[in-house]
PDB file of N, H, CA, C and O in Angstrom:
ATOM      1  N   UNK A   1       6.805  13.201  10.298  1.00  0.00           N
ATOM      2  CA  UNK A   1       7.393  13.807   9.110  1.00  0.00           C
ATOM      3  C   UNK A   1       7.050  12.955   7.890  1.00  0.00           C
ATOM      4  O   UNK A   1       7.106  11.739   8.075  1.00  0.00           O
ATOM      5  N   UNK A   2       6.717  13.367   6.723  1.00  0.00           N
ATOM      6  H   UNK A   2       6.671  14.355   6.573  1.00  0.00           H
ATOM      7  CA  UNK A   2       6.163  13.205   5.479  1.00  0.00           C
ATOM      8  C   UNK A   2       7.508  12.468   4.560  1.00  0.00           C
ATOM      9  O   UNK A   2       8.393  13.318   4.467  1.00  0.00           O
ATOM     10  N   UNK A   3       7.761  11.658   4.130  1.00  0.00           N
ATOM     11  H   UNK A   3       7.042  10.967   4.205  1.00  0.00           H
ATOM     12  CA  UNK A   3       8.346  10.895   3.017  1.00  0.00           C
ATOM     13  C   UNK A   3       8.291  11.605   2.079  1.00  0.00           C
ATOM     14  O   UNK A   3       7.209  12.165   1.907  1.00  0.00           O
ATOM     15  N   UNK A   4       9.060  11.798   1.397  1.00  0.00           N
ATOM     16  H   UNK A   4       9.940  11.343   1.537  1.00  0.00           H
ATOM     17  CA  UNK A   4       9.283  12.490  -0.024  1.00  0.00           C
ATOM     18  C   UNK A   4       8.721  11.613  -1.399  1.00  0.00           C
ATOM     19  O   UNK A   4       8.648  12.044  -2.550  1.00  0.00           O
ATOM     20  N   UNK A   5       8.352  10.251  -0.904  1.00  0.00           N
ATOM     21  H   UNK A   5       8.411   9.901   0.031  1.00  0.00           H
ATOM     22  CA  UNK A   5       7.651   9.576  -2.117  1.00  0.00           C
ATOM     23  C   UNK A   5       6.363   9.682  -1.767  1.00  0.00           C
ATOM     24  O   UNK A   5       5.524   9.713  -2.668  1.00  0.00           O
ATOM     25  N   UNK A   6       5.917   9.765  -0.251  1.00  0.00           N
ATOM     26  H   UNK A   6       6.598   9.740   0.480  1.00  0.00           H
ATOM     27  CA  UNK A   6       4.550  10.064   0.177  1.00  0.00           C
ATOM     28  C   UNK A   6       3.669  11.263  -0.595  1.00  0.00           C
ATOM     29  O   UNK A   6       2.596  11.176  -1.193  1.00  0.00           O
ATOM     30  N   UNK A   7       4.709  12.640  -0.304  1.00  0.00           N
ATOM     31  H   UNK A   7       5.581  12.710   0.182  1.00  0.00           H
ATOM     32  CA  UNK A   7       4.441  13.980  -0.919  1.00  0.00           C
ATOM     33  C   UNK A   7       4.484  13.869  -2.443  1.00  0.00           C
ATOM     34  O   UNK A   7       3.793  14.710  -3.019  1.00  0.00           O
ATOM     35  N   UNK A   8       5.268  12.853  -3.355  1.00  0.00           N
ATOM     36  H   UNK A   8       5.829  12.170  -2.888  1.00  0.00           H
ATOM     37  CA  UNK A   8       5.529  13.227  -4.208  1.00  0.00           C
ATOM     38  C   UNK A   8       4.053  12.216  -4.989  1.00  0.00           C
ATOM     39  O   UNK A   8       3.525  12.300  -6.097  1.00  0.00           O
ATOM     40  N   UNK A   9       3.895  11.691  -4.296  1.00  0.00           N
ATOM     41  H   UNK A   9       4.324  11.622  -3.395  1.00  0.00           H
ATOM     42  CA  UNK A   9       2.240  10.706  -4.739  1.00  0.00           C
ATOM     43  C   UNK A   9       1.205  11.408  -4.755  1.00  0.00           C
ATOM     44  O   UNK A   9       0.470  11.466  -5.741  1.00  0.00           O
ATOM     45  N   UNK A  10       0.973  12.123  -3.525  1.00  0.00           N
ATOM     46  H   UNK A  10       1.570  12.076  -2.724  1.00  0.00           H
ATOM     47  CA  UNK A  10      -0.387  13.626  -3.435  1.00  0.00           C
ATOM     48  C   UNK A  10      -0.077  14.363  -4.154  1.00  0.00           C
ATOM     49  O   UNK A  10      -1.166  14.762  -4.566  1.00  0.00           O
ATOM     50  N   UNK A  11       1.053  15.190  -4.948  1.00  0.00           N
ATOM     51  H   UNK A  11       1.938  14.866  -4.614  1.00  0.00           H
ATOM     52  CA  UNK A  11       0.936  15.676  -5.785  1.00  0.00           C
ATOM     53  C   UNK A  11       0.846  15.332  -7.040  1.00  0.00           C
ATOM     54  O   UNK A  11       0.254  15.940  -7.932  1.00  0.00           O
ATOM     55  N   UNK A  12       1.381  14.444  -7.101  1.00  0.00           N
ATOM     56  H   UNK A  12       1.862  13.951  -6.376  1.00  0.00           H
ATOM     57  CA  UNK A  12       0.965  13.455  -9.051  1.00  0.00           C
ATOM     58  C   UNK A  12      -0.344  13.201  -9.342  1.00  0.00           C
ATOM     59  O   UNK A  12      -0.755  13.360 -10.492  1.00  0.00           O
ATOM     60  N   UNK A  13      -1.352  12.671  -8.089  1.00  0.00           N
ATOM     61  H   UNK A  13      -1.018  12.541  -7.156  1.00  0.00           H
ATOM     62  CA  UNK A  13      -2.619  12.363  -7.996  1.00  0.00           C
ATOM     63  C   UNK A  13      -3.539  13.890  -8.310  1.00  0.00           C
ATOM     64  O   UNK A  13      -4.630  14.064  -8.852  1.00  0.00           O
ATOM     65  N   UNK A  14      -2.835  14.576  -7.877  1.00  0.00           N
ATOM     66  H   UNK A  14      -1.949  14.435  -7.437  1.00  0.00           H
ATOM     67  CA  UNK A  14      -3.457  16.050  -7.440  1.00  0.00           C
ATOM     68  C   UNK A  14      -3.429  16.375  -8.940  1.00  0.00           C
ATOM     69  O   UNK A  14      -4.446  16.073  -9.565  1.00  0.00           O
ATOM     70  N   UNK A  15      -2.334  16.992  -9.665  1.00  0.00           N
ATOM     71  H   UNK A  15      -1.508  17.237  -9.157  1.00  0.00           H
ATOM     72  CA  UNK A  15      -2.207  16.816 -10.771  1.00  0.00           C
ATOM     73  C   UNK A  15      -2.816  16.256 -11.962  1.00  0.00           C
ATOM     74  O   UNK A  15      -3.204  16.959 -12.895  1.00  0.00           O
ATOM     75  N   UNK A  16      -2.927  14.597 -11.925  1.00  0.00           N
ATOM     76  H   UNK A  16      -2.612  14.026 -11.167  1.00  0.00           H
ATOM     77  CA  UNK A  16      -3.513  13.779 -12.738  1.00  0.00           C
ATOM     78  C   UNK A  16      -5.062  14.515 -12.568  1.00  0.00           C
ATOM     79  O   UNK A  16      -5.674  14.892 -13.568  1.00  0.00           O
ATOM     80  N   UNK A  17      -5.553  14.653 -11.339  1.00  0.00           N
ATOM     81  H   UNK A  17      -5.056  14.347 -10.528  1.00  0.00           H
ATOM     82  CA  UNK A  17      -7.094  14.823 -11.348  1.00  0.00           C
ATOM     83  C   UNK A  17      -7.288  15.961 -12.067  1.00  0.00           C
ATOM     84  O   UNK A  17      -8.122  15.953 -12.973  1.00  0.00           O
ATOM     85  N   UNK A  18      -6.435  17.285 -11.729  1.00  0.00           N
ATOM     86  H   UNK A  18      -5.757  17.292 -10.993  1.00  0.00           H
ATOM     87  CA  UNK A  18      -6.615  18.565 -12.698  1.00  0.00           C
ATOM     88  C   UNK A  18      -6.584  18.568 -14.090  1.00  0.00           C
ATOM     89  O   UNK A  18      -7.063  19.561 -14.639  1.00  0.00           O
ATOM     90  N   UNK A  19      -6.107  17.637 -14.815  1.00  0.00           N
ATOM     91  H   UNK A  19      -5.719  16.830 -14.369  1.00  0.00           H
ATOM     92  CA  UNK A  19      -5.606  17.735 -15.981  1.00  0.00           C
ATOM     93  C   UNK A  19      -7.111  16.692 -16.375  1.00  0.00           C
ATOM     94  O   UNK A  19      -7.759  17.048 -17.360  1.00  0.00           O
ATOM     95  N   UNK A  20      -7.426  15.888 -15.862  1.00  0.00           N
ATOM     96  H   UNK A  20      -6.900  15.599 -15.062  1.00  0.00           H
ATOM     97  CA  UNK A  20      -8.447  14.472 -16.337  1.00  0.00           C
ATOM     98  C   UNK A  20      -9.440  15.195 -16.442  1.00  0.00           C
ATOM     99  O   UNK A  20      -9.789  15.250 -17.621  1.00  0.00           O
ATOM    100  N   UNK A  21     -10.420  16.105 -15.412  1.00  0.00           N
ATOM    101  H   UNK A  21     -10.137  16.060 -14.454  1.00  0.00           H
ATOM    102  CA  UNK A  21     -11.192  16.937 -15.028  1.00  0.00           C
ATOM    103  C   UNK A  21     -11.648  17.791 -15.899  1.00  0.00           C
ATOM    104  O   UNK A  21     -12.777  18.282 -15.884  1.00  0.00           O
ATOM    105  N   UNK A  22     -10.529  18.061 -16.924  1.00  0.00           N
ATOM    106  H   UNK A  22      -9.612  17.662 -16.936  1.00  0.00           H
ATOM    107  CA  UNK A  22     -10.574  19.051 -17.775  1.00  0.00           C
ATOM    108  C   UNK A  22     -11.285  20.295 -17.468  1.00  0.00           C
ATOM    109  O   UNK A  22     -12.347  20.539 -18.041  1.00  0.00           O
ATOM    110  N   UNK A  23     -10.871  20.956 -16.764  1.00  0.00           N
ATOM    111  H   UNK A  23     -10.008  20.758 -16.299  1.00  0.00           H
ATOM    112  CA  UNK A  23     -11.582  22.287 -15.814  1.00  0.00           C
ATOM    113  C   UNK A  23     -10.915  23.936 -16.218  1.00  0.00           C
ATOM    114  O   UNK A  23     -11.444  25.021 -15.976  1.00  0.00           O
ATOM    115  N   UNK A  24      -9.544  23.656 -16.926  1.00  0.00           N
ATOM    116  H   UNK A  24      -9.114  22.775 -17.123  1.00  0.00           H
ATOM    117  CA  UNK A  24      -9.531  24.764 -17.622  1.00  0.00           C
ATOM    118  C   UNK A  24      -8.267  25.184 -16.572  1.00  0.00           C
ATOM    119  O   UNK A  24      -7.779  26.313 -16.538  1.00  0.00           O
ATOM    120  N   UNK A  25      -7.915  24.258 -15.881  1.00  0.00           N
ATOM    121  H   UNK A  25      -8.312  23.340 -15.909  1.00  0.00           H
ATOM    122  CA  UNK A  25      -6.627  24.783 -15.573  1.00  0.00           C
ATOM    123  C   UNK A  25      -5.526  23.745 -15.454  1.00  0.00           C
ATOM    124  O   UNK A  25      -5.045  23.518 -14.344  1.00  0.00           O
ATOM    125  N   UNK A  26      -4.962  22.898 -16.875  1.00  0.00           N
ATOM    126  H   UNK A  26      -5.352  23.082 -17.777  1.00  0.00           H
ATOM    127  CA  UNK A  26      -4.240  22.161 -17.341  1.00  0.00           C
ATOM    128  C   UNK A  26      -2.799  22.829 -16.433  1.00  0.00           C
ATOM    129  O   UNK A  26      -2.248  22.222 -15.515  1.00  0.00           O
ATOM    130  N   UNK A  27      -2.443  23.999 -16.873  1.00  0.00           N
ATOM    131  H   UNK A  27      -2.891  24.492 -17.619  1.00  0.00           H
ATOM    132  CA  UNK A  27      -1.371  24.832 -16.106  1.00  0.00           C
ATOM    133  C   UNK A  27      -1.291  24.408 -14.995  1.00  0.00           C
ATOM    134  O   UNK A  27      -0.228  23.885 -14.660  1.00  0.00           O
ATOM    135  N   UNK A  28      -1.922  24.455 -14.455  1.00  0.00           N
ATOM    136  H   UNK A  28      -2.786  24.880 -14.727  1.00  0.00           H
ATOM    137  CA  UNK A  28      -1.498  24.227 -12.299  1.00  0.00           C
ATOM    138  C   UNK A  28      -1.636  22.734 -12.180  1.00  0.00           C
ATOM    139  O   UNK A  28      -1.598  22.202 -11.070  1.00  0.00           O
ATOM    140  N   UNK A  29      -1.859  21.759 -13.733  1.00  0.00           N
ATOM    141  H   UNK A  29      -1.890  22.191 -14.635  1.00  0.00           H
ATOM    142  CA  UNK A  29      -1.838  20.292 -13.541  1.00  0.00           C
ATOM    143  C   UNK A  29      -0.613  20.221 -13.698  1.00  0.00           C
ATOM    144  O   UNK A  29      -0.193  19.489 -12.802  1.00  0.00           O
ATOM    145  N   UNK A  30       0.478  20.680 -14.538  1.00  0.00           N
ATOM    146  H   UNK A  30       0.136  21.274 -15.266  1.00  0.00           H
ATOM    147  CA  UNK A  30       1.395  20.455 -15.013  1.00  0.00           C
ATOM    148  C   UNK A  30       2.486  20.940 -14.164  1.00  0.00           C
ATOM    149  O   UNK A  30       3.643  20.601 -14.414  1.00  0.00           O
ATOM    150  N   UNK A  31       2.113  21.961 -12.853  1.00  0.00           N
ATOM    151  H   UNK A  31       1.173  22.236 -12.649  1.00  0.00           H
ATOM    152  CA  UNK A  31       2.990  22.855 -11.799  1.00  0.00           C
ATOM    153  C   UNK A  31       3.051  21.436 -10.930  1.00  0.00           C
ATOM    154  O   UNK A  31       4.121  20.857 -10.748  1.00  0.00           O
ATOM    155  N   UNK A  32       1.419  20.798 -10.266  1.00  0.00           N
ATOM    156  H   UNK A  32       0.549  21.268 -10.414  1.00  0.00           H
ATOM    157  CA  UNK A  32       2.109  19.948  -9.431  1.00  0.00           C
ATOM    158  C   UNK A  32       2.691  18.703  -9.957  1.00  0.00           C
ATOM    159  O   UNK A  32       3.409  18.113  -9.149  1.00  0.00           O
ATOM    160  N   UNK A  33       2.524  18.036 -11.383  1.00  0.00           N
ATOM    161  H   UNK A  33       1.940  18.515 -12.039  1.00  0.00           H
ATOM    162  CA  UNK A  33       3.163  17.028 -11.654  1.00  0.00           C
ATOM    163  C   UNK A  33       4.920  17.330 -11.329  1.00  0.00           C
ATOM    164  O   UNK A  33       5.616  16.336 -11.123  1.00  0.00           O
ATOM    165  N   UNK A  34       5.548  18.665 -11.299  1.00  0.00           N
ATOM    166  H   UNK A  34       4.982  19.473 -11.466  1.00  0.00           H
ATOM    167  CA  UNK A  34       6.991  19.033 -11.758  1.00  0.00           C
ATOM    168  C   UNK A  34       7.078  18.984 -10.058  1.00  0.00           C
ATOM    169  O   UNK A  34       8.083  18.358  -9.723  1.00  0.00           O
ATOM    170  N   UNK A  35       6.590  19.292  -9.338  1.00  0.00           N
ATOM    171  H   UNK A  35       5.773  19.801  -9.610  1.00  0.00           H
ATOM    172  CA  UNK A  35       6.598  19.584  -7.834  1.00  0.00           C
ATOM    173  C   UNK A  35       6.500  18.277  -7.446  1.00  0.00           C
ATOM    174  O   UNK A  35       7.161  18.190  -6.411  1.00  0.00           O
ATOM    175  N   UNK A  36       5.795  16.682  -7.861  1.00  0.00           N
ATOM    176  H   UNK A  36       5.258  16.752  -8.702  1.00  0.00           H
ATOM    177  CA  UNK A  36       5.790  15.490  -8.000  1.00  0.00           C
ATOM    178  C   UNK A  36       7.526  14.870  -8.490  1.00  0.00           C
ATOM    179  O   UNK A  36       8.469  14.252  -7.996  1.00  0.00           O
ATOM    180  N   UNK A  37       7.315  15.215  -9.160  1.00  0.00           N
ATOM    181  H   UNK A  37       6.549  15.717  -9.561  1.00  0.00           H
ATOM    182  CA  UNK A  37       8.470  14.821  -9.863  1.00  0.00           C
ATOM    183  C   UNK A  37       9.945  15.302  -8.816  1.00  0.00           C
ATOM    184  O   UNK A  37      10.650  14.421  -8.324  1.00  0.00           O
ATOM    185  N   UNK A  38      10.247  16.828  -8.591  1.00  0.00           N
ATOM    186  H   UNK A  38       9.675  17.544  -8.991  1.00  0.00           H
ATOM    187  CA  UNK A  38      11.054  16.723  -7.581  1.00  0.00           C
ATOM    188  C   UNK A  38      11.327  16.247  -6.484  1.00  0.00           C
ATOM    189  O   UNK A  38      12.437  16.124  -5.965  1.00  0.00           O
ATOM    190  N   UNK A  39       9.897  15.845  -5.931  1.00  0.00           N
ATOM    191  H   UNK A  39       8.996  15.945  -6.353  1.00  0.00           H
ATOM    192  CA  UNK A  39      10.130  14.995  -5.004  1.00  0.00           C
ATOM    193  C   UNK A  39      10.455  13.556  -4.981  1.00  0.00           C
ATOM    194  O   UNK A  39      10.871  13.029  -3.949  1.00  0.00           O
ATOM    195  N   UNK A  40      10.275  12.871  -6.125  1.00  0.00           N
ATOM    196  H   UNK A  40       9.937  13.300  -6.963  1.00  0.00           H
ATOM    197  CA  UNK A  40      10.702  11.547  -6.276  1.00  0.00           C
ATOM    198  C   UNK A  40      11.975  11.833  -6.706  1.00  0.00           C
ATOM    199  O   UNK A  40      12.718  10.997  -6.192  1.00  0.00           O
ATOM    200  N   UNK A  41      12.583  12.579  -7.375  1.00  0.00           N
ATOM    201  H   UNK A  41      11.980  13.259  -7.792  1.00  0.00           H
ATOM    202  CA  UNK A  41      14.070  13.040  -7.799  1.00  0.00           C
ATOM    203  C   UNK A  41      14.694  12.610  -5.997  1.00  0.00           C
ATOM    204  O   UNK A  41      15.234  11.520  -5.810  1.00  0.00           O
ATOM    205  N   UNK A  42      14.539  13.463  -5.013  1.00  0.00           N
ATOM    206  H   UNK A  42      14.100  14.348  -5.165  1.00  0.00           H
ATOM    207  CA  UNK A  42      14.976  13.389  -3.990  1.00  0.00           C
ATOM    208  C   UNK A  42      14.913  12.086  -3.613  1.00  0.00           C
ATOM    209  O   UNK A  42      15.879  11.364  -3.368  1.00  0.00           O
ATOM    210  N   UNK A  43      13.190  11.649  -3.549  1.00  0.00           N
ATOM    211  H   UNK A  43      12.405  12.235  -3.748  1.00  0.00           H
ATOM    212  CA  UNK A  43      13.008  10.407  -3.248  1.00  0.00           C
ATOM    213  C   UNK A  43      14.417   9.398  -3.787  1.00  0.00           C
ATOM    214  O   UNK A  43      15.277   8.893  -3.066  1.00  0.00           O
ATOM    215  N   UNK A  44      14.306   9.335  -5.083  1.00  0.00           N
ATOM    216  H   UNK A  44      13.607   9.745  -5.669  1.00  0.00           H
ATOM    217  CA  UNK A  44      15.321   8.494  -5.903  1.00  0.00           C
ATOM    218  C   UNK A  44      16.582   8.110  -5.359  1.00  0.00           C
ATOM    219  O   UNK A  44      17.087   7.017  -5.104  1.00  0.00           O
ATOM    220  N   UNK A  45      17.050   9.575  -5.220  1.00  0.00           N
ATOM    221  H   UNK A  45      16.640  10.463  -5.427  1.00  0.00           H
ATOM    222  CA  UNK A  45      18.263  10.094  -4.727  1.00  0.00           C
ATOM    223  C   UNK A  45      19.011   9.344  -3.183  1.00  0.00           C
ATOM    224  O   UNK A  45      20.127   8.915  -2.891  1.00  0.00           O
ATOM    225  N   UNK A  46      17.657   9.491  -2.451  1.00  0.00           N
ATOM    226  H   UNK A  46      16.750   9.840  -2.688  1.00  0.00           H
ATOM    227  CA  UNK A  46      17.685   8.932  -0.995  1.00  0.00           C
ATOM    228  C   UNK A  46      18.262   7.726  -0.964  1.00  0.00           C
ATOM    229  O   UNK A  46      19.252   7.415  -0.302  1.00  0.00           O
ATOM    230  N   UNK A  47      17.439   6.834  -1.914  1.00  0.00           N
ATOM    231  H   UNK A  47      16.634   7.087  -2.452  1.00  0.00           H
ATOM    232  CA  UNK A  47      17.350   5.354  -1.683  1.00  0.00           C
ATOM    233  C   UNK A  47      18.698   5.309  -2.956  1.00  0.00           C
ATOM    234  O   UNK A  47      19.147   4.168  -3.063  1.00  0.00           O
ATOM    235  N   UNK A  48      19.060   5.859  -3.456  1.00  0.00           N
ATOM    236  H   UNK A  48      18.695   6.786  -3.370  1.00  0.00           H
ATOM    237  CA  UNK A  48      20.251   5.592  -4.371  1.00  0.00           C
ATOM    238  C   UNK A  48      19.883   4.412  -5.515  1.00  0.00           C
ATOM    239  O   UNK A  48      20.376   3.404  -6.021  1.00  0.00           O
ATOM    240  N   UNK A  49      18.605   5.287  -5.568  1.00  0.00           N
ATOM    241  H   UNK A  49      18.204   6.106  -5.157  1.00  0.00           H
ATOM    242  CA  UNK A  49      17.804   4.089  -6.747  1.00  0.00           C
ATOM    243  C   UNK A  49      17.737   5.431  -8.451  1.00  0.00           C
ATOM    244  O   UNK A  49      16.896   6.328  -8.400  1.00  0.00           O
ATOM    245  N   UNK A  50      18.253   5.377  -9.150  1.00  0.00           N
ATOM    246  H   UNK A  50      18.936   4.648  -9.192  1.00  0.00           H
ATOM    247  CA  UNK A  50      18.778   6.038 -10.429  1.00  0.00           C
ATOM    248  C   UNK A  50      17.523   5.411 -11.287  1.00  0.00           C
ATOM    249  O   UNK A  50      17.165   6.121 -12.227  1.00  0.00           O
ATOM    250  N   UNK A  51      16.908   4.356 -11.126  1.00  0.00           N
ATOM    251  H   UNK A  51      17.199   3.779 -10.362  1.00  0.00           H
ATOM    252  CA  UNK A  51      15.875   4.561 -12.473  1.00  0.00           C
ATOM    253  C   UNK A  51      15.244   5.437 -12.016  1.00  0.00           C
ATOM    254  O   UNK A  51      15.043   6.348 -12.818  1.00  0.00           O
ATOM    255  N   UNK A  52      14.636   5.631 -10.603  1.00  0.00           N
ATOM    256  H   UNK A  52      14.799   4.890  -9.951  1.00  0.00           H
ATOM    257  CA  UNK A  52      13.543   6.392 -10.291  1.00  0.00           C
ATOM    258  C   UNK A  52      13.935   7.803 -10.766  1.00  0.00           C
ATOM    259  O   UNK A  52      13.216   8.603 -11.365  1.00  0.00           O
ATOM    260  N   UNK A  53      15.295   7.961 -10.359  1.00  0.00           N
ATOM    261  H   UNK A  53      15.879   7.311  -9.872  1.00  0.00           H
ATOM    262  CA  UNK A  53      15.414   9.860 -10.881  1.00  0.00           C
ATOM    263  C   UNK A  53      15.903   9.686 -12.313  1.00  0.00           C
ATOM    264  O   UNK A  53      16.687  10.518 -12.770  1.00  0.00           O
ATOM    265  N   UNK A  54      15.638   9.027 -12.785  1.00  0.00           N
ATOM    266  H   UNK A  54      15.001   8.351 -12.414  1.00  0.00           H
ATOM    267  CA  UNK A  54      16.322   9.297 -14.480  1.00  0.00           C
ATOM    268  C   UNK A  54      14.605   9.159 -14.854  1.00  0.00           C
ATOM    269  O   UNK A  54      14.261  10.054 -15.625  1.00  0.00           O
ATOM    270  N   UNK A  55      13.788   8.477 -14.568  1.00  0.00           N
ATOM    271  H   UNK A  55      14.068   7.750 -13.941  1.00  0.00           H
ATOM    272  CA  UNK A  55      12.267   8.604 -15.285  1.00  0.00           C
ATOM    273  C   UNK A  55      12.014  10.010 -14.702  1.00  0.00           C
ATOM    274  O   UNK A  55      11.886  10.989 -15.436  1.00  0.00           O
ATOM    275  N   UNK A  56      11.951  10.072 -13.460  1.00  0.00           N
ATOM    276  H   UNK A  56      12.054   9.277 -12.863  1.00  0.00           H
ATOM    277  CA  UNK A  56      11.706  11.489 -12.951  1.00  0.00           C
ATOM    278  C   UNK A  56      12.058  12.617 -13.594  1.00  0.00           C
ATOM    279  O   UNK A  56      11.234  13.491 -13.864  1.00  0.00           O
ATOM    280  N   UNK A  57      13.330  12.692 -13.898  1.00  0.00           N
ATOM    281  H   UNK A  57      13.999  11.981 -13.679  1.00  0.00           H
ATOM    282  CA  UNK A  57      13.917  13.959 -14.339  1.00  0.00           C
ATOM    283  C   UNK A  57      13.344  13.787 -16.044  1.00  0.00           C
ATOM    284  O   UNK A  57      12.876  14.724 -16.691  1.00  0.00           O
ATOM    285  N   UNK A  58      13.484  12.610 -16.470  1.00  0.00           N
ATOM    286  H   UNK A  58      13.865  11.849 -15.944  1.00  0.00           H
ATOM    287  CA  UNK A  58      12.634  13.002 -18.018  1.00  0.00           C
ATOM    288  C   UNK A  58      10.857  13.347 -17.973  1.00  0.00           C
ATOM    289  O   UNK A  58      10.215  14.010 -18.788  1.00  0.00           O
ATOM    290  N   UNK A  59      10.359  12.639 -16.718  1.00  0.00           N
ATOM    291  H   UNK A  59      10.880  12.101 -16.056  1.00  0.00           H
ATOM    292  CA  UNK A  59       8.933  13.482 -16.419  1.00  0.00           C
ATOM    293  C   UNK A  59       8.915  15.116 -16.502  1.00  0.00           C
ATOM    294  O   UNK A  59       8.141  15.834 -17.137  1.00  0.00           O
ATOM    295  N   UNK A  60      10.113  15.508 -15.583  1.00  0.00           N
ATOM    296  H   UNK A  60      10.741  14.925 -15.068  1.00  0.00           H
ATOM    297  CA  UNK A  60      10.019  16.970 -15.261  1.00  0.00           C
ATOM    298  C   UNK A  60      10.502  17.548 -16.664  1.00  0.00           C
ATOM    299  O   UNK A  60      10.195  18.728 -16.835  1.00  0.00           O
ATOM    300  N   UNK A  61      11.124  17.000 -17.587  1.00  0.00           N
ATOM    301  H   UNK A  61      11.373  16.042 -17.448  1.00  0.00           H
ATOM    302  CA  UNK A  61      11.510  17.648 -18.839  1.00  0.00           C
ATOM    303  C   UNK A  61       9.779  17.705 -19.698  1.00  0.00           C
ATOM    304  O   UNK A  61       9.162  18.664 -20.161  1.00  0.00           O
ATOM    305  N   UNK A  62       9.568  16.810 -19.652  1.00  0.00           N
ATOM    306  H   UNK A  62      10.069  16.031 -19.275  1.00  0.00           H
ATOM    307  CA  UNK A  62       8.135  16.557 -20.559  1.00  0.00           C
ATOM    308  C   UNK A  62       7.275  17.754 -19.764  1.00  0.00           C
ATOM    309  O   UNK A  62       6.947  18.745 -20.416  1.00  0.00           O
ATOM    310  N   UNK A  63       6.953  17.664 -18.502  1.00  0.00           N
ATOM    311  H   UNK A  63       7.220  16.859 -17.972  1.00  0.00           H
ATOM    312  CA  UNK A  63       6.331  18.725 -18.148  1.00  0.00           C
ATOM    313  C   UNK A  63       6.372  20.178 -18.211  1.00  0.00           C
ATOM    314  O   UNK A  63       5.448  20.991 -18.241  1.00  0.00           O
ATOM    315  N   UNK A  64       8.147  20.398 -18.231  1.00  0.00           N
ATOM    316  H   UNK A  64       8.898  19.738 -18.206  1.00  0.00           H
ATOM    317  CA  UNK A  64       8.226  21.988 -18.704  1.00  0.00           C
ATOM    318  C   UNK A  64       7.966  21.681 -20.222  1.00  0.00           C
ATOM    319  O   UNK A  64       8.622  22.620 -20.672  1.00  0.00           O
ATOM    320  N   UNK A  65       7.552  21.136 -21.167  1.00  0.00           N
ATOM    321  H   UNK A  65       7.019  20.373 -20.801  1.00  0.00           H
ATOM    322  CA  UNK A  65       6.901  21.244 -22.495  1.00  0.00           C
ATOM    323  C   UNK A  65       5.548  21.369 -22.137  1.00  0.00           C
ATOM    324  O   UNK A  65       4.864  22.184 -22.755  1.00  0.00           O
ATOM    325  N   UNK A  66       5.096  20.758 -21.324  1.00  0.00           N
ATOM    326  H   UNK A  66       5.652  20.095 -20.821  1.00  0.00           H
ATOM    327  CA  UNK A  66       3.352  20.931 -21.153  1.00  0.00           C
ATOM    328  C   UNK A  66       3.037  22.069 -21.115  1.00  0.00           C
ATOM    329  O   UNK A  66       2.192  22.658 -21.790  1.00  0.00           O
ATOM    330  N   UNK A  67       4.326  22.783 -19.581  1.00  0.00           N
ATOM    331  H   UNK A  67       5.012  22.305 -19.034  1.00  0.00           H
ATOM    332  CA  UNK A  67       3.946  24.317 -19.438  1.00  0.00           C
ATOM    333  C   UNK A  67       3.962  25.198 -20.836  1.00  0.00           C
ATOM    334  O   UNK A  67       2.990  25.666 -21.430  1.00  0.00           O
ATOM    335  N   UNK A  68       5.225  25.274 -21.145  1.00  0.00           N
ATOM    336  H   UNK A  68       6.014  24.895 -20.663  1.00  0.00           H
ATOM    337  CA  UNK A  68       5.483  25.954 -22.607  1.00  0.00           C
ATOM    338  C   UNK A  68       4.297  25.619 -23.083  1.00  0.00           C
ATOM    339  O   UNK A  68       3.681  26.672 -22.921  1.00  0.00           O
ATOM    340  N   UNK A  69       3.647  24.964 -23.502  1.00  0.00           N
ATOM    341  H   UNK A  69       4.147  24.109 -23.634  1.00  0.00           H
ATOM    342  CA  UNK A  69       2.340  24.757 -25.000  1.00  0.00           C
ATOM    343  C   UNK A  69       1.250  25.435 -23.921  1.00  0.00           C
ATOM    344  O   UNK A  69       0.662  26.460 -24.266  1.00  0.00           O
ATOM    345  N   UNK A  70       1.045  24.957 -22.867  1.00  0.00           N
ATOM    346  H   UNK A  70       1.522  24.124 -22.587  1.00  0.00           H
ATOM    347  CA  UNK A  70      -0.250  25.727 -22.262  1.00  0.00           C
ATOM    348  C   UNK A  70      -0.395  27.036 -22.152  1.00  0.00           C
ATOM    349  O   UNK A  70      -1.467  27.611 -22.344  1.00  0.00           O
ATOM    350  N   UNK A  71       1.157  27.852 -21.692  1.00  0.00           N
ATOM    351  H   UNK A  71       2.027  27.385 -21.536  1.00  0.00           H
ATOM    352  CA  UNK A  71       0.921  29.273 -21.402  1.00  0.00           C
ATOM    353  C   UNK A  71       0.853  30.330 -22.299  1.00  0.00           C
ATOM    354  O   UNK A  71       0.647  31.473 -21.892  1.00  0.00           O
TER     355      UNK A  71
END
């Protein structure tokens, strides 16, 4: 079984590469960074570590702005 900081690393990476790439689909960079981000929220949560979900949850705020300006 997969770690929730494990999953939440392949998708940030996944992400970062879509958006760096510049390939024309910034949008589905910004879907898995928020899908990243929930999972370190959990992650956070687990370990009862609060910086991690307080950066997290202001990641996932910044990212629903990414979406908004892209779509």
């Amino acid at each position: 079984m997969f770690k929730s900081d494990f999953i939440g690393t392949i998708f940030g990476i996944i992400g970062a590469l879509i958006i760096a790439l510049n390939i024309g689909y910034n949008l589905l960079g910004f879907v898995f960074f928020i899908i990243s981000n929930i999972f370190y929220i959990r992650f956070g949560l687990s370990i009862k570590n609060y910086n991690i979900v307080i950066l997290n949850l202001v990641f996932f705020l910044i990212n629903l702005i990414g979406i908004y300006f892209y779509s």
